[in-house]
C-alpha positions, 0 to 999 in steps of 0.5 A: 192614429189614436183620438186621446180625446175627442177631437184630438189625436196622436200619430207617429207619422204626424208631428212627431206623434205630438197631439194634433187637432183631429183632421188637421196637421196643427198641433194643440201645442200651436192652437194654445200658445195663440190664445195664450199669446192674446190671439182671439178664437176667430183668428185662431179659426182663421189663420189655421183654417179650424173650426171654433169646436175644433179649437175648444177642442184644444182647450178641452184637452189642455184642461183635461191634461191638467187636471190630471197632473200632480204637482210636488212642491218641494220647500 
């Protein structure tokens, strides 16, 4: 198990070494693709019984990942 950033980690033996919320077994990919889907925080909370730090946690990641990526426009 790594943390690649707090809480988020990564585990060959869980989800397929996929980045998952820290003491769980969601995957960030999941947590995002609810709030990206119109889901509110709560419900996110809820639903996958995370906590709203937990959940900015994803999103924290998610920018980070972003904000690192290069894109190349061809055109």
């Amino acid at each position: 198990m790594k943390e690649i950033t707090p809480g988020i980690i990564v585990d060959d033996r869980i989800c397929f070494g996929k980045p998952v919320i820290k003491g769980t077994r969601v995957p960030v990919e999941i947590v995002l693709g609810k709030l990206a889907g119109g889901a509110q925080i709560d419900e996110v909370m809820r639903e996958y019984e995370l906590s709203r730090e937990q959940v900015l946690a994803a999103l924290r990641y998610a920018a980070t990942v972003i904000a690192e990526e290069e894109v190349h426009v061809a055109g």
